[in-house]
C-alpha atoms as one frame of an Amber mdcrd trajectory, in Angstrom:
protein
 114.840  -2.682 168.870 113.576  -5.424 171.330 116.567  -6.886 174.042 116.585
 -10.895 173.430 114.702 -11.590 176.884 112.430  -8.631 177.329 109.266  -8.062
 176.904 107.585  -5.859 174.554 104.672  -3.797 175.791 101.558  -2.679 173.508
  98.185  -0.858 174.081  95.535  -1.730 171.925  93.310   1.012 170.953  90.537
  -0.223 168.769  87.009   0.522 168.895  85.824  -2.753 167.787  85.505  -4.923
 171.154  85.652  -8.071 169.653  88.778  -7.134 167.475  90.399  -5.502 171.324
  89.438  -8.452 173.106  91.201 -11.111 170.566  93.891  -9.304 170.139  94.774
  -8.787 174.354  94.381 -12.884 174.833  96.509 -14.206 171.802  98.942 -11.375
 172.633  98.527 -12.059 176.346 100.010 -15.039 175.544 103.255 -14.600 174.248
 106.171 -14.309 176.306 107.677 -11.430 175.007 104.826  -8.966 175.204 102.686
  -7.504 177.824  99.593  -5.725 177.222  99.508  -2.874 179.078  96.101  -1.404
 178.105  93.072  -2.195 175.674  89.999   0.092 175.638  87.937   2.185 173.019
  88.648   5.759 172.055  87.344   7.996 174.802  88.714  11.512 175.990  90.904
  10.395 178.686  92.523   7.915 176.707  95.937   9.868 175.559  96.517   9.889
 179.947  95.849   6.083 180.221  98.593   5.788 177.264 100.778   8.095 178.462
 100.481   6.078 182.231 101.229   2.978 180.634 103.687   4.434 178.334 103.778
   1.369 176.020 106.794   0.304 173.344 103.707   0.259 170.789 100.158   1.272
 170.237  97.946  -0.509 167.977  95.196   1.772 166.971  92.240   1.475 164.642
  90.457   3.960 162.332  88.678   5.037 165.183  86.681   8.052 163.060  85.394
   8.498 159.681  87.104  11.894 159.437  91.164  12.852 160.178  90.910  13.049
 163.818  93.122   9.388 164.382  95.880  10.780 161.874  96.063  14.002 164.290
  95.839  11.572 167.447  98.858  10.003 166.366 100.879  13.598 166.756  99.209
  14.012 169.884 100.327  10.420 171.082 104.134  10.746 169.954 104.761  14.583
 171.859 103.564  12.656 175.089 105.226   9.471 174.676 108.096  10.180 172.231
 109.156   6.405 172.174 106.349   5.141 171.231 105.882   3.527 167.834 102.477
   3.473 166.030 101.112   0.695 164.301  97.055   1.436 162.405  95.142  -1.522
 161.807  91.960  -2.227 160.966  92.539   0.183 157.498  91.338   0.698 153.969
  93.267   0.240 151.525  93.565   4.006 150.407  96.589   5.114 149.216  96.018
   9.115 150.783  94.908   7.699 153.718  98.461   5.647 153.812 100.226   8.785
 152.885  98.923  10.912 155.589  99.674   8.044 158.066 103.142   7.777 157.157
 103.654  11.605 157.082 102.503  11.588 160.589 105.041   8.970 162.117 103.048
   5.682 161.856 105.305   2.874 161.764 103.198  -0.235 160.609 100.139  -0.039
 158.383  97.879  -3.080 158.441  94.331  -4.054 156.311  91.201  -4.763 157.402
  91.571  -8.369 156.077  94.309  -8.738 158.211  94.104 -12.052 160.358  95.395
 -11.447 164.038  98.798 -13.029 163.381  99.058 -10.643 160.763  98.589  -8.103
 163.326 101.309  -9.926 165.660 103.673  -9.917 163.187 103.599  -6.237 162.323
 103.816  -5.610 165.978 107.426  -7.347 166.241 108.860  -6.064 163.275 108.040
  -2.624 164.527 109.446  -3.712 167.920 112.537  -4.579 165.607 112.806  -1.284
 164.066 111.114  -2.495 160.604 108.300  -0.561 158.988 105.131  -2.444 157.993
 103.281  -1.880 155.132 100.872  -3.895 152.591 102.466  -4.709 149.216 100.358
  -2.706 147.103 101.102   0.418 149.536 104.848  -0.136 148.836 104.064   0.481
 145.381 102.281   3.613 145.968 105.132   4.523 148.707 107.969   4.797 145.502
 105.370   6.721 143.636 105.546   9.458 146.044 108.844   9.323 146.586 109.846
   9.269 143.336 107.323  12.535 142.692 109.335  14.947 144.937 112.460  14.424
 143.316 110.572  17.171 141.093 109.999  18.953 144.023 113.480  19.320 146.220
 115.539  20.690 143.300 113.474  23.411 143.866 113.689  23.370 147.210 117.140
  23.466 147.559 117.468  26.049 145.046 115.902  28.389 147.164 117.420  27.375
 150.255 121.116  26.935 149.063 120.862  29.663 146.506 118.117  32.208 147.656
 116.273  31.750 144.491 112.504  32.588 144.108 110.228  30.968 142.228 110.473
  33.447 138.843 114.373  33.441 139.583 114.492  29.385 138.920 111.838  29.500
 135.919 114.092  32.513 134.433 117.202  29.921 135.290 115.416  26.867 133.652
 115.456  29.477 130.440 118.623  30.607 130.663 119.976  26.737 130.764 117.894
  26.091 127.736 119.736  29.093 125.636 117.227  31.127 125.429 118.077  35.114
 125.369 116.943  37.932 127.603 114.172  39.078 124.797 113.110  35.660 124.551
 112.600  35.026 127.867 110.684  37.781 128.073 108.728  36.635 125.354 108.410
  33.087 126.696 107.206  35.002 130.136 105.055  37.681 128.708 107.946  40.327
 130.855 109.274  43.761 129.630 112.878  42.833 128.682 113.958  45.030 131.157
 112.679  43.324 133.804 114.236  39.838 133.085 117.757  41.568 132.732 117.610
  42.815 135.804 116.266  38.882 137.389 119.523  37.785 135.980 121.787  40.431
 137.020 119.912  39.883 140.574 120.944  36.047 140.205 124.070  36.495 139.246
 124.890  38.709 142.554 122.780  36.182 144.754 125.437  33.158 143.806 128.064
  34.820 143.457 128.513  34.100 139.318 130.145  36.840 136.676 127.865  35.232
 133.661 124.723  33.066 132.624 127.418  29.883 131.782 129.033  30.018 135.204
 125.405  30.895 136.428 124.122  27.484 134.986 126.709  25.194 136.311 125.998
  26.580 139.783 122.453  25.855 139.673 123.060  22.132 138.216 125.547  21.600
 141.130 122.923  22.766 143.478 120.322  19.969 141.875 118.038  22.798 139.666
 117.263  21.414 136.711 118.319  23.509 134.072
């Protein structure tokens, strides 16, 4: 978060000169940043960031592939601090994803106006995250989705379930008997008894009730 009398520093990395060369003189002109850099991708450009180790880099799409999204990792090992703001971008809701995933900390359209841009870079500096509205809504989608995902998770972390352990447990919660399971599973019998019996020793449980209420605690849905 920014000291009330500092200035911020920022390195603009954008491969549209026009775009660069706005952005340096309005920012140039604000007395609590500094640009310390503004050039077009090139191969030596992760040194000239690292030299000028800024607070943030503003970076466009600079690709049509992945390679930016992988630039960003590259960028925070060398300069750990360093917060990442993409402008310039589509609206695509993968594309946002991936960006988040990889540390970005602002997110900013291509319809953006530069004081759009000057804002995200402050809130940044302030420790916010920046994002467009409609990417918000696609930000709880995704978080919402993996609450499917880290009961399972945790199951096999906390518990040392495997996958066909925690489907035979979602059965078990549901009532359903060995033979059925079976059934249910297209298994010998056999074989399901002894998943259970295996479950049972794994958490430490004498029967499938007590075996149930373990994996509920842990978050498995069963």
């Amino acid at each position: 978060m920014a000291v009330a009398g500092e200035r911020s520093s920022v390195f603009l990395l954008a491969q549209n000169r026009l775009l660069r060369e706005s952005l340096a003189r309005i920012m140039g002109k604000k007395n609590d940043i500094v640009v310390v850099g503004a050039c077009a991708f090139s191969p030596s450009v992760l040194e000239e960031i690292v030299a000028a180790s800024p607070d943030v880099l503003l970076m466009d799409s600079f690709t049509s592939g992945l390679a930016h999204l992988q630039f960003i990792r590259e960028v925070q090992r060398a300069v750990p601090e360093v917060k990442v703001v993409l402008i310039g971008m589509e609206a695509d809701e993968q594309l946002f994803l991936q960006a988040v995933r990889e540390g970005a900390s602002g997110y900013v359209l291509q319809d953006a106006s530069a004081l759009e841009v000057l804002a995200a870079f402050r809130s940044v500096v302030n420790g916010e995250a920046v994002c467009p509205p409609p990417m918000s809504t696609c930000l709880f989608r995704y978080v919402a989705r993996q609450s499917t995902v880290l009961p399972n998770y945790q199951a096999r972390v906390t518990l040392g379930l495997t996958s066909r352990e925690q489907q035979i447990m979602s059965l078990v919660g549901r009532g359903l008997t060995n033979k059925e399971i079976a059934c249910h599973l297209h298994l010998a019998e056999q074989t399901v008894r002894n998943h259970v019996h295996r479950i049972f020793r794994k958490i430490g449980v004498p029967n499938r009730l007590a075996a149930v209420e373990m994996c509920r605690m842990q978050g498995l849905p069963v």
